[in-house]
DRENPA-3360 file (N, C-alpha, C; in nm, 2 decimals, always signed):
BEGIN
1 = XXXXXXXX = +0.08/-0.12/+0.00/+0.00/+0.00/+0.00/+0.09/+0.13/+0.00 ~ +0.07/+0.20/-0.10/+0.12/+0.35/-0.07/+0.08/+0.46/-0.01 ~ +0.17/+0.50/+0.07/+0.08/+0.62/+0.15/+0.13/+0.76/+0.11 ~ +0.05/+0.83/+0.07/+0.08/+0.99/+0.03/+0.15/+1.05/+0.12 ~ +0.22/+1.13/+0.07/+0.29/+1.17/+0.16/+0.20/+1.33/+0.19 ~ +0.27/+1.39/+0.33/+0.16/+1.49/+0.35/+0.21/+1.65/+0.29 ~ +0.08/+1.69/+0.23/+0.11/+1.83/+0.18/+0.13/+1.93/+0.25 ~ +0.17/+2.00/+0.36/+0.20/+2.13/+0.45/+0.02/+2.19/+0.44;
9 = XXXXXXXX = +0.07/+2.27/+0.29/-0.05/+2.35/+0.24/-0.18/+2.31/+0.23 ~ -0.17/+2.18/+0.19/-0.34/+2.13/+0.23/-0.33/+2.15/+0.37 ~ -0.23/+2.08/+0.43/-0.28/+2.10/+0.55/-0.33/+2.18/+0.64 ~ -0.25/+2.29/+0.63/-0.28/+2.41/+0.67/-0.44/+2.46/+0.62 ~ -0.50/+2.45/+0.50/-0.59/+2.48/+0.46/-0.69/+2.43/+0.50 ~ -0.68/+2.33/+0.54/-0.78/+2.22/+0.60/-0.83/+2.27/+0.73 ~ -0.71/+2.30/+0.82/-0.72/+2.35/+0.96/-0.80/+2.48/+0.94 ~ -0.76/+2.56/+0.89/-0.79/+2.73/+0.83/-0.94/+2.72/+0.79;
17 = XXXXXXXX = -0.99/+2.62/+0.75/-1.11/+2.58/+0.70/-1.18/+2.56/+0.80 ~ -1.18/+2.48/+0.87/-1.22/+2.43/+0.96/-1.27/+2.53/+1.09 ~ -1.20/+2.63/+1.11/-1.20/+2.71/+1.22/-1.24/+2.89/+1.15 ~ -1.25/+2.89/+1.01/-1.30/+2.99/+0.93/-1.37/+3.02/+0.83 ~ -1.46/+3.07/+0.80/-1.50/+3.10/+0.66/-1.44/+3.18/+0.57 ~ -1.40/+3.14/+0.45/-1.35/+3.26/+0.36/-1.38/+3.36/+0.34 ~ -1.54/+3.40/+0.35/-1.60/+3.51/+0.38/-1.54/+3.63/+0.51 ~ -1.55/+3.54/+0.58/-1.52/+3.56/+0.74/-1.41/+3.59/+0.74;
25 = XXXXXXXX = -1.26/+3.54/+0.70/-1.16/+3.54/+0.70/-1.09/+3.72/+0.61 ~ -1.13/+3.75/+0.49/-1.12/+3.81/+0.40/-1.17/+3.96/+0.43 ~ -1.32/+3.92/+0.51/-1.35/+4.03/+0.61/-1.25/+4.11/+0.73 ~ -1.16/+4.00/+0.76/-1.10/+4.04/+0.89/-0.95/+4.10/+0.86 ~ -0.89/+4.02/+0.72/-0.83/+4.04/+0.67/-0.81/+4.23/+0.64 ~ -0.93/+4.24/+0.57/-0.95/+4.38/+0.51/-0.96/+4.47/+0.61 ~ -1.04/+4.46/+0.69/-1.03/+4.51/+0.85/-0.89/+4.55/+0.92 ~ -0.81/+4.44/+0.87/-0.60/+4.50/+0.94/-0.62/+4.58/+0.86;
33 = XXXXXXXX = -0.59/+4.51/+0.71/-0.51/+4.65/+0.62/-0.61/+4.78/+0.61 ~ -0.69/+4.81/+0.67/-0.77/+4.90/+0.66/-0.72/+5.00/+0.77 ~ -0.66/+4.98/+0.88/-0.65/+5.01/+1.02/-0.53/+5.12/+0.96 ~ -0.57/+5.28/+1.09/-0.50/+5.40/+1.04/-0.37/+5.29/+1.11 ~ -0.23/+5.38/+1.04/-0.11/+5.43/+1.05/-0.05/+5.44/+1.23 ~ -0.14/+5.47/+1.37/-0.18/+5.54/+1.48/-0.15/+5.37/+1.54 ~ -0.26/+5.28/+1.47/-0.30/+5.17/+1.53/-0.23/+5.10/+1.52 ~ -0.16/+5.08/+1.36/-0.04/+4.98/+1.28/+0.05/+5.01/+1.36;
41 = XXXXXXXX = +0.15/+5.11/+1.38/+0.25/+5.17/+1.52/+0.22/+5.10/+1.63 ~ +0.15/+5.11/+1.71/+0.13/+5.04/+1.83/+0.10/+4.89/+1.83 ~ +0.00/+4.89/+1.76/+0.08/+4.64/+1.73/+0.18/+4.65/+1.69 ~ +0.25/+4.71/+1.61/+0.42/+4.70/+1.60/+0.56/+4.71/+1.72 ~ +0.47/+4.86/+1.81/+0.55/+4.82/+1.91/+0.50/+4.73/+2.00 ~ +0.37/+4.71/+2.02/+0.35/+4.56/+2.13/+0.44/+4.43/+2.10 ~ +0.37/+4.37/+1.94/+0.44/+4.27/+1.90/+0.59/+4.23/+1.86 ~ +0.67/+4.33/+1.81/+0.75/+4.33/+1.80/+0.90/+4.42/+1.82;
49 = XXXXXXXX = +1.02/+4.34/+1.82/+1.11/+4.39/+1.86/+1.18/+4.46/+1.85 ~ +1.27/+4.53/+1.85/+1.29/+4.61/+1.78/+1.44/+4.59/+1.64 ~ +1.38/+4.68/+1.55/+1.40/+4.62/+1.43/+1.38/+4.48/+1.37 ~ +1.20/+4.42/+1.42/+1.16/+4.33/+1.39/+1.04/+4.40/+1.28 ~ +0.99/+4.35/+1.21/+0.87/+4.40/+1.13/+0.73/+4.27/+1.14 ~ +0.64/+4.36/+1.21/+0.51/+4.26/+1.25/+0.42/+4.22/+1.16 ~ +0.44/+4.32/+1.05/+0.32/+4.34/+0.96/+0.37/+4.42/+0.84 ~ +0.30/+4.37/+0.70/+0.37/+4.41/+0.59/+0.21/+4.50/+0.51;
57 = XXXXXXXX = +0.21/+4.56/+0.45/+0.12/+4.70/+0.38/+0.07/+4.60/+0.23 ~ +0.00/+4.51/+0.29/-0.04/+4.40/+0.18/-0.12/+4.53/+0.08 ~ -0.20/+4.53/-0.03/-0.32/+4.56/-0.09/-0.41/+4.43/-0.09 ~ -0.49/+4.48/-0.03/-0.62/+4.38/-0.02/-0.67/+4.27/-0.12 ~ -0.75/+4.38/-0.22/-0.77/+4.26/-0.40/-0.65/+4.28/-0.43 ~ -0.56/+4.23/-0.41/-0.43/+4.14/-0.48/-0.40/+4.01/-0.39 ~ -0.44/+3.96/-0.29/-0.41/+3.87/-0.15/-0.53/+3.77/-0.20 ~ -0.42/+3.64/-0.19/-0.52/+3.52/-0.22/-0.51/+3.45/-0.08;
65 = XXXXXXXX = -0.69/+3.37/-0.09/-0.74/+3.35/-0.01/-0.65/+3.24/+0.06 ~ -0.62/+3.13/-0.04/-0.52/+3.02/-0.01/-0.44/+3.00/+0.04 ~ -0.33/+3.14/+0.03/-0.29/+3.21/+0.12/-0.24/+3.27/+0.21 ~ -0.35/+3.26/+0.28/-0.34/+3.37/+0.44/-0.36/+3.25/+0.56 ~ -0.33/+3.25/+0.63/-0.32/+3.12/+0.72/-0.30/+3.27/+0.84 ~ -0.36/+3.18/+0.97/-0.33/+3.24/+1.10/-0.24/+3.13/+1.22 ~ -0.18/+3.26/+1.26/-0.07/+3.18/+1.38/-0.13/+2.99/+1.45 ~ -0.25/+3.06/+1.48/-0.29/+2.92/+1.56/-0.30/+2.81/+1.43;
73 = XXXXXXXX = -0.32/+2.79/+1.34/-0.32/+2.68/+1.23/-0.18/+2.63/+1.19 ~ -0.09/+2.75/+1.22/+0.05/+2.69/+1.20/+0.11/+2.65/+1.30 ~ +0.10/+2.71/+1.38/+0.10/+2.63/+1.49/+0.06/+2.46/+1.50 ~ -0.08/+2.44/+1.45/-0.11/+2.32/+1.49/-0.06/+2.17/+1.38 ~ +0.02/+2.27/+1.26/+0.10/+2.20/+1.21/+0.22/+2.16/+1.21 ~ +0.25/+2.25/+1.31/+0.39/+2.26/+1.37/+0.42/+2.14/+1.45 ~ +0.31/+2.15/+1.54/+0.29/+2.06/+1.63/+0.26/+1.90/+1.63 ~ +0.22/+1.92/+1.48/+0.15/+1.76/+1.42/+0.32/+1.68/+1.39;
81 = XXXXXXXX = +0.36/+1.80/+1.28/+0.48/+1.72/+1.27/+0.61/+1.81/+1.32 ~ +0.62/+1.85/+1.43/+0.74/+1.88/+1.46/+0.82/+1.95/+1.37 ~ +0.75/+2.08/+1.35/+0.81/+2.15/+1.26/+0.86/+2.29/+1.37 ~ +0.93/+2.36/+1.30/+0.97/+2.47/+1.38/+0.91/+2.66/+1.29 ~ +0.92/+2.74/+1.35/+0.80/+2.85/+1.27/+0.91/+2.98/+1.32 ~ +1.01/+2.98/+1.26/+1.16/+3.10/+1.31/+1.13/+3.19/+1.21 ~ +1.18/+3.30/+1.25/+1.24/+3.41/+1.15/+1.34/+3.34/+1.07 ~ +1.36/+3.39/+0.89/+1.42/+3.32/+0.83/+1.56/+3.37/+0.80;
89 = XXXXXXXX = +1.58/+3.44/+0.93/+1.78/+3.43/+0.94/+1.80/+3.32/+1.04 ~ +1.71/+3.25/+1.06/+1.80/+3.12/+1.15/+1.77/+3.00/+1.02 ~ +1.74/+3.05/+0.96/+1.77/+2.92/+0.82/+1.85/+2.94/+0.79 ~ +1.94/+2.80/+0.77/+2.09/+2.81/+0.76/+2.13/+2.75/+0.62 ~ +2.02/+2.78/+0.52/+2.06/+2.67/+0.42/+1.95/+2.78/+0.30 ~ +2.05/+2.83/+0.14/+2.02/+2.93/+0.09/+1.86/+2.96/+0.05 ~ +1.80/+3.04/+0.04/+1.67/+3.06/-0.02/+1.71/+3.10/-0.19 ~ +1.58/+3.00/-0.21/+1.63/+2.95/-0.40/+1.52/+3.10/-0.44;
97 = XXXXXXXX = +1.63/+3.05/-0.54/+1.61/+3.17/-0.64/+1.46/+3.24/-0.71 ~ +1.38/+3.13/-0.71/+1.25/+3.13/-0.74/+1.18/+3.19/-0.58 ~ +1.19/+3.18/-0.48/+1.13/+3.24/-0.36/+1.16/+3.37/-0.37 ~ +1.33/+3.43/-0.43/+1.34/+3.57/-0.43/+1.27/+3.68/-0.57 ~ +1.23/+3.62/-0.64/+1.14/+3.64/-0.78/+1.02/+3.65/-0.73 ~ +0.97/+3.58/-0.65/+0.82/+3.58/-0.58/+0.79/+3.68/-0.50 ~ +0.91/+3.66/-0.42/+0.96/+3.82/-0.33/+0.94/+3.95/-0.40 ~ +1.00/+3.96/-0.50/+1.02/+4.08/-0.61/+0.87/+4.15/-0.65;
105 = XXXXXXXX = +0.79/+4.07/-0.69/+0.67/+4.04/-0.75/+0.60/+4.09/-0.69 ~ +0.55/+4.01/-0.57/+0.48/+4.10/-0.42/+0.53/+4.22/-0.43 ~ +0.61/+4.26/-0.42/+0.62/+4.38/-0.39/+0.63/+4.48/-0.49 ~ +0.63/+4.46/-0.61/+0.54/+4.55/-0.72/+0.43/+4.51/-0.77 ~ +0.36/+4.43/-0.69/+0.26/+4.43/-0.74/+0.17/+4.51/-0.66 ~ +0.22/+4.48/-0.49/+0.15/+4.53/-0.38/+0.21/+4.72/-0.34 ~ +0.29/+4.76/-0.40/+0.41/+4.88/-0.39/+0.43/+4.88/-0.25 ~ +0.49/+4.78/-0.21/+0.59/+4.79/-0.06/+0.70/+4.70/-0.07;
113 = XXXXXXXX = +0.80/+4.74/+0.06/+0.88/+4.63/+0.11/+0.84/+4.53/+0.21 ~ +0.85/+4.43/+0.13/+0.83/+4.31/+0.27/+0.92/+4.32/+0.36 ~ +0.88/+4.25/+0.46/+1.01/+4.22/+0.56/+0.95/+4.17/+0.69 ~ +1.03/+4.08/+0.81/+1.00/+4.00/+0.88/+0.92/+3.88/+0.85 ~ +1.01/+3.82/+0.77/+0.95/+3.71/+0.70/+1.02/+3.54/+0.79 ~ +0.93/+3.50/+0.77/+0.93/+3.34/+0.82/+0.93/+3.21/+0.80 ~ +0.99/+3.13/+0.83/+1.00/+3.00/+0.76/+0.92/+2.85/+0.87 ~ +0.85/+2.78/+0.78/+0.83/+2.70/+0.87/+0.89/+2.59/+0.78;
121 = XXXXXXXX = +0.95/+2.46/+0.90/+1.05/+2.37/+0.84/+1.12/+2.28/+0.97 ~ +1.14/+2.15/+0.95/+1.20/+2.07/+1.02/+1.35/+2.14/+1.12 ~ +1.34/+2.06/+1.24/+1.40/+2.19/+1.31/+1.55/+2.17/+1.29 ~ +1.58/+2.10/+1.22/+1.75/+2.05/+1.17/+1.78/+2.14/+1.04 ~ +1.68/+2.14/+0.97/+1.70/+2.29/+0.88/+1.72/+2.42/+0.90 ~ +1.75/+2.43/+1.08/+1.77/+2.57/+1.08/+1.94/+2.57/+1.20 ~ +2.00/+2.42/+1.12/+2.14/+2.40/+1.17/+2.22/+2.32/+1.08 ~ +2.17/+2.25/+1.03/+2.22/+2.16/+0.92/+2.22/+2.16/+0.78;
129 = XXXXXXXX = +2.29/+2.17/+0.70/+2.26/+2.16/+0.51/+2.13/+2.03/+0.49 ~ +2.06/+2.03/+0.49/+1.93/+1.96/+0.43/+1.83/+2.03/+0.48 ~ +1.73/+2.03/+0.38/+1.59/+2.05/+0.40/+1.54/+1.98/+0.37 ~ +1.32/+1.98/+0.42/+1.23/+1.91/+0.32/+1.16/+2.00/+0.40 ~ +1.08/+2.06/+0.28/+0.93/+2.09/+0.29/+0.94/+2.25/+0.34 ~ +1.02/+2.33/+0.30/+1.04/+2.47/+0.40/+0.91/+2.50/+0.34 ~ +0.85/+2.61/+0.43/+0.71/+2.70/+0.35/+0.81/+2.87/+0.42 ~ +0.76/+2.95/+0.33/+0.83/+3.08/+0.33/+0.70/+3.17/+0.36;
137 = XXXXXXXX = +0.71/+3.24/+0.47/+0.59/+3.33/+0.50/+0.59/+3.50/+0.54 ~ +0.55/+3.55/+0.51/+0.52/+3.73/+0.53/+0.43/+3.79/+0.64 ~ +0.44/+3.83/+0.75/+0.35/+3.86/+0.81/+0.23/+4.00/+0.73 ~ +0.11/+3.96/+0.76/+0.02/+4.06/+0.73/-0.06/+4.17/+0.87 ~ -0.02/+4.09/+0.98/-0.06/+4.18/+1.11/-0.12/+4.05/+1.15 ~ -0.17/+4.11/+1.32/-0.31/+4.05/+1.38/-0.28/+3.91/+1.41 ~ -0.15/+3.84/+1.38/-0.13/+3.76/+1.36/-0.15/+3.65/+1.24 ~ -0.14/+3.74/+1.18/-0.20/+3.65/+1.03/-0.10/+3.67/+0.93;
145 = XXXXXXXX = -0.07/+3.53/+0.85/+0.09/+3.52/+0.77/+0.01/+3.50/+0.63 ~ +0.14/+3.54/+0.51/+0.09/+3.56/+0.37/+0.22/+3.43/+0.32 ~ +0.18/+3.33/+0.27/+0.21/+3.19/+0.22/+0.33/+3.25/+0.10 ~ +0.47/+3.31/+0.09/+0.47/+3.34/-0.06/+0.58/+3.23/-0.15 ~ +0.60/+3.11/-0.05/+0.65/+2.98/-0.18/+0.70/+2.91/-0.08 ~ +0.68/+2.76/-0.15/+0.70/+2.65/-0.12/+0.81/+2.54/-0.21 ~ +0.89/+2.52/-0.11/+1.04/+2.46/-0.20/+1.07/+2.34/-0.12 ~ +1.19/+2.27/-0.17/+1.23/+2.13/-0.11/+1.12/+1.99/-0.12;
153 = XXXXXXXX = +1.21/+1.90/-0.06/+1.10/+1.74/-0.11/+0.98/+1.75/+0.00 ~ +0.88/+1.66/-0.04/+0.77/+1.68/+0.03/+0.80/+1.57/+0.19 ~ +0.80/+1.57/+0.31/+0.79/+1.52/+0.39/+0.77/+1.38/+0.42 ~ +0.83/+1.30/+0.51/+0.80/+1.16/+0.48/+0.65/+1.14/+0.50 ~ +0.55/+1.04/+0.45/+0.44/+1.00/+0.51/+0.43/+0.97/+0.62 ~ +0.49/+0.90/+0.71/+0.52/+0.89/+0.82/+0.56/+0.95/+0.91 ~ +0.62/+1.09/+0.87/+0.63/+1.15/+1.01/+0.57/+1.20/+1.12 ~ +0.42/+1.22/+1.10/+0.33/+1.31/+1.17/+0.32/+1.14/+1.26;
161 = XXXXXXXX = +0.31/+0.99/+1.21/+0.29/+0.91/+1.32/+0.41/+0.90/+1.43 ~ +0.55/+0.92/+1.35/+0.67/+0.91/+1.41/+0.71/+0.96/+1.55 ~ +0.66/+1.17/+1.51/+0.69/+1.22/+1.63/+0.59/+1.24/+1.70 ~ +0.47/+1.15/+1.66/+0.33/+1.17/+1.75/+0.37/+1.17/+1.95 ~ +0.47/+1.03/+1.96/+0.51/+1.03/+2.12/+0.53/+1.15/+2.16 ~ +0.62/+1.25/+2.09/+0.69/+1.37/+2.18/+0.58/+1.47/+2.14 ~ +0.49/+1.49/+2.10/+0.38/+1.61/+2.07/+0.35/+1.67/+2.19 ~ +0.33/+1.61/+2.26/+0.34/+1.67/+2.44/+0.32/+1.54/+2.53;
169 = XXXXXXXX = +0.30/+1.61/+2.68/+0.34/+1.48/+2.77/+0.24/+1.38/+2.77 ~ +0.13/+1.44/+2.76/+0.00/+1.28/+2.73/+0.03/+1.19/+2.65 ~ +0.08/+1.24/+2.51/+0.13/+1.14/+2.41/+0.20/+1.04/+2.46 ~ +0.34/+1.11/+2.50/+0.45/+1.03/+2.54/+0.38/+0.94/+2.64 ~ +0.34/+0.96/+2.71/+0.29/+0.89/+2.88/+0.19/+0.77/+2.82 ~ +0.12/+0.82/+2.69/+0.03/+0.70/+2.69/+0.12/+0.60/+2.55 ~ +0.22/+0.62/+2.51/+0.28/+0.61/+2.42/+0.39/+0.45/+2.51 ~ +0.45/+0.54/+2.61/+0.49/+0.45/+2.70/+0.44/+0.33/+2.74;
177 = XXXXXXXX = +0.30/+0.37/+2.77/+0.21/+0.29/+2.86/+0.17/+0.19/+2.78 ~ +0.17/+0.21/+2.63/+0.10/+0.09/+2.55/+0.23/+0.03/+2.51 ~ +0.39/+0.04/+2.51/+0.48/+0.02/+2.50/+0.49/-0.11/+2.59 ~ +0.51/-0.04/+2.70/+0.49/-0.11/+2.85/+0.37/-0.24/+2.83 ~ +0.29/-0.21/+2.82/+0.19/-0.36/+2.78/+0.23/-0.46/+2.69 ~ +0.27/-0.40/+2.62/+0.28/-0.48/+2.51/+0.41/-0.61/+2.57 ~ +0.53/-0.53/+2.62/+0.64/-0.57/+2.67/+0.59/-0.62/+2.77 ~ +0.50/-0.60/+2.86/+0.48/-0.70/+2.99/+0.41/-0.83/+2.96;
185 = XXXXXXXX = +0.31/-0.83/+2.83/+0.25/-0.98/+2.78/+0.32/-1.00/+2.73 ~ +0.46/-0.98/+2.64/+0.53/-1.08/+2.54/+0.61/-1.17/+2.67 ~ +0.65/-1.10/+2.78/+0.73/-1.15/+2.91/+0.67/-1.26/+3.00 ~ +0.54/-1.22/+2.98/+0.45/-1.31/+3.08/+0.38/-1.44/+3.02 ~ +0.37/-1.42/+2.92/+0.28/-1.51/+2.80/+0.41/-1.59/+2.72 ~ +0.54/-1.53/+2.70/+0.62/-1.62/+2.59/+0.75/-1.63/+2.70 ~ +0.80/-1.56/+2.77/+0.95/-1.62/+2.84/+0.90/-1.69/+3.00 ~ +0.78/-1.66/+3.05/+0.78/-1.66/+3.20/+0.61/-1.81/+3.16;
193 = XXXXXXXX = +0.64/-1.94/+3.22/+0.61/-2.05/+3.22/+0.48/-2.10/+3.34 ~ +0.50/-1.97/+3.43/+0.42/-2.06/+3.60/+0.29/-2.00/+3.58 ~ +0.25/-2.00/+3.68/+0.10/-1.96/+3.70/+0.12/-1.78/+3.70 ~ +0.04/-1.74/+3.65/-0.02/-1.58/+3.61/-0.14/-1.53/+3.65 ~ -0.13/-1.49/+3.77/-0.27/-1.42/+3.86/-0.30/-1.32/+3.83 ~ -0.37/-1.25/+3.83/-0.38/-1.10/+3.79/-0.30/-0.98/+3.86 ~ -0.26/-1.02/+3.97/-0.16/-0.96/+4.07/-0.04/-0.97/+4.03 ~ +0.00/-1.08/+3.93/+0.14/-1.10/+3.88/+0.14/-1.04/+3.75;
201 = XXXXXXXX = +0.02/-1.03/+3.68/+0.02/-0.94/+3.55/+0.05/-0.78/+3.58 ~ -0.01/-0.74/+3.69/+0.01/-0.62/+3.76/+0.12/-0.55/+3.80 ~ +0.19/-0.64/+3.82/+0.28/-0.62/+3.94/+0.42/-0.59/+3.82 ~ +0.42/-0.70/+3.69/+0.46/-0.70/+3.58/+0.44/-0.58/+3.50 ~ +0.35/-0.55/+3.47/+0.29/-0.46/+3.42/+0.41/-0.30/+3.47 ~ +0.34/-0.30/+3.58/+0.44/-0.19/+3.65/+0.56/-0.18/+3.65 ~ +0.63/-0.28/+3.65/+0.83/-0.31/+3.68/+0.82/-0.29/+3.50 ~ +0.76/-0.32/+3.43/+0.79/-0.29/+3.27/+0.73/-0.13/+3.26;
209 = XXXXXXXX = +0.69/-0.09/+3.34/+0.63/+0.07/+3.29/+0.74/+0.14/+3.33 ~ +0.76/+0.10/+3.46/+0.88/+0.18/+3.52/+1.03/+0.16/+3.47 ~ +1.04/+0.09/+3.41/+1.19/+0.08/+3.35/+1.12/+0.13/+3.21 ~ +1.06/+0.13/+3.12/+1.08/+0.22/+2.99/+1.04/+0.36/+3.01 ~ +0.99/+0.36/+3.11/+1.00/+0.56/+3.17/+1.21/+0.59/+3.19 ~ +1.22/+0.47/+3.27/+1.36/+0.54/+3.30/+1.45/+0.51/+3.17 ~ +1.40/+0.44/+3.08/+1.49/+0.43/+2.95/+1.46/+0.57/+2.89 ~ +1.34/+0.59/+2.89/+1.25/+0.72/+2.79/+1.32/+0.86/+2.85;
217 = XXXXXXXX = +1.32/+0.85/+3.00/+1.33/+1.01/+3.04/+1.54/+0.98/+3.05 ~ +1.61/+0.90/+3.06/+1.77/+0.91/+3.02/+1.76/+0.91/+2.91 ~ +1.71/+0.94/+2.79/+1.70/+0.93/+2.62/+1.66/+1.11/+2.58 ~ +1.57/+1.11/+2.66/+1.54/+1.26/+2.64/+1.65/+1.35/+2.73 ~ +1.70/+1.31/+2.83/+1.78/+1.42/+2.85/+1.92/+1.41/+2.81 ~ +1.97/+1.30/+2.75/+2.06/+1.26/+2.67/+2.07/+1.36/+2.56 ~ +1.99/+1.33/+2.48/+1.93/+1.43/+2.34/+1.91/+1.56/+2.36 ~ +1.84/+1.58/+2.48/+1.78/+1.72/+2.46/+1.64/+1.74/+2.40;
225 = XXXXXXXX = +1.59/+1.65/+2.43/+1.41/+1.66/+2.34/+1.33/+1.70/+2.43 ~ +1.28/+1.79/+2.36/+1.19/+1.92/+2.42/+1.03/+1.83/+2.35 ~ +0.92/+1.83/+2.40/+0.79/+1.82/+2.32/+0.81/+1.92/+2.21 ~ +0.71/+1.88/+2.14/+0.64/+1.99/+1.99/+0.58/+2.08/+2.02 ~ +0.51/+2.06/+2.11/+0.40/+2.18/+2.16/+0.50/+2.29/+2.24 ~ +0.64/+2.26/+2.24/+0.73/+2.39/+2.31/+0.85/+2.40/+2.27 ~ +0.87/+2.38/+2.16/+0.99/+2.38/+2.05/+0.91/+2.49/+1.92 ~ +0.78/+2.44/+1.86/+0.73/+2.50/+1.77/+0.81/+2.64/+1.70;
233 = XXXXXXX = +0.82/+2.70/+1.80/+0.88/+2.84/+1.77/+0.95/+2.88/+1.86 ~ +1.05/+2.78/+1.89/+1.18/+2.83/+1.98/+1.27/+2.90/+1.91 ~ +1.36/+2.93/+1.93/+1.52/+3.02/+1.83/+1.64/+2.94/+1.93 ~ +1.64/+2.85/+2.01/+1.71/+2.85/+2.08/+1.76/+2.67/+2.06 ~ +1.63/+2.59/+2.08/+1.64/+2.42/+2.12/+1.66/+2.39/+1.95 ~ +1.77/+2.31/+1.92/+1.76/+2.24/+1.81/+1.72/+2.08/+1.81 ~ +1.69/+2.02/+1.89/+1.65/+1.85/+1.91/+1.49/+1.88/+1.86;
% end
């Protein structure tokens, strides 16, 4: 059986869908870039740092719907597969030529300069020579990003099940736990011969949970593995 591998973009659209209307969305959109000069200054200095840029001087009917994606949706793909969502001077690996033409474009077509732009991407691509799947992003304000190219191979199929354990601590814990079962019936059922009470399945049960916690948590601090749900958009943890 082949399995597709996963598209970023759908993805994100799907989420974006799901929690918006395009009506709704396009509305609220027009509503930022509508906002005086007075207002844009001050989310600028709340949100951002200095000589960071929060928000770019989109034109409205030129901004496709497909698009516009908000923090929380990238987020929750960040989180699915362990992606990272940095400013794109911690990408350490060149932006192709076709992204800076796209770059160009935007911004004669919209008459501004972009800037404070973003990359979402596996979190070894923003230390290592390899990529897959970077998405290149522009902020529009309010929290809301402008999609403007997608480069590198598409992602394994497998990875959203891969790093499902470390997504946060429930994962892991119940990740363990069915780990742990599984390992306590191959022990009790194929190496261990005597009588099996439910007290002894128990008791089994436990001494196998408790040693793959102490394998799991010397592995993580070994590594350095942070959950998904607190790495997402760190600048700091590369594991």
């Amino acid at each position: 059986m082949i399995v597709e591998k996963p598209d970023l973009v759908r993805q994100l659209l799907n989420r974006r869908n799901k929690s918006i209307s395009e009506g709704a969305l396009m509305q609220q959109i027009q509503q930022i870039l509508a906002e005086g000069e007075t207002h844009r200054a001050a989310i600028k200095a709340q949100l951002g740092r200095e000589g960071a840029v929060a928000e770019n001087r989109f034109v409205f009917d030129f901004l496709e719907t497909d698009r516009i994606f908000n923090v929380d949706q990238i987020r929750a793909i960040c989180i699915d597969y362990r992606l990272r969502f940095l400013d794109s001077h911690y990408f350490k690996n060149p932006i192709p030529e076709e992204a800076i033409s796209k770059i160009n474009a935007l911004q004669k077509e919209h008459g501004t300069t972009l800037g404070g732009f973003k990359i979402m991407a596996p979190s070894k691509t923003f230390k290592l020579k390899n990529y897959d799947d970077p998405l290149l992003f522009a902020p529009i304000g309010n929290d809301y990003f402008y999609l403007i190219h997608k480069w590198g191979t598409d992602l394994s199929a497998y990875r959203k099940l891969l790093v499902r354990p470390v997504r946060d601590f429930g994962s892991l814990l119940f990740t363990l736990a069915v780990v742990s079962l599984l390992l306590s019936l191959f022990i009790t059922e194929v190496l261990f011969t005597g009588d099996k009470t439910d007290q002894f399945l128990l008791i089994a049960f436990l001494f196998t949970f408790k040693s793959v916690c102490g394998v799991a948590l010397y592995y993580c601090f070994w590594k350095g593995k942070s959950f998904n749900t607190a790495i997402w958009d760190s600048e700091f943890s590369n594991r």
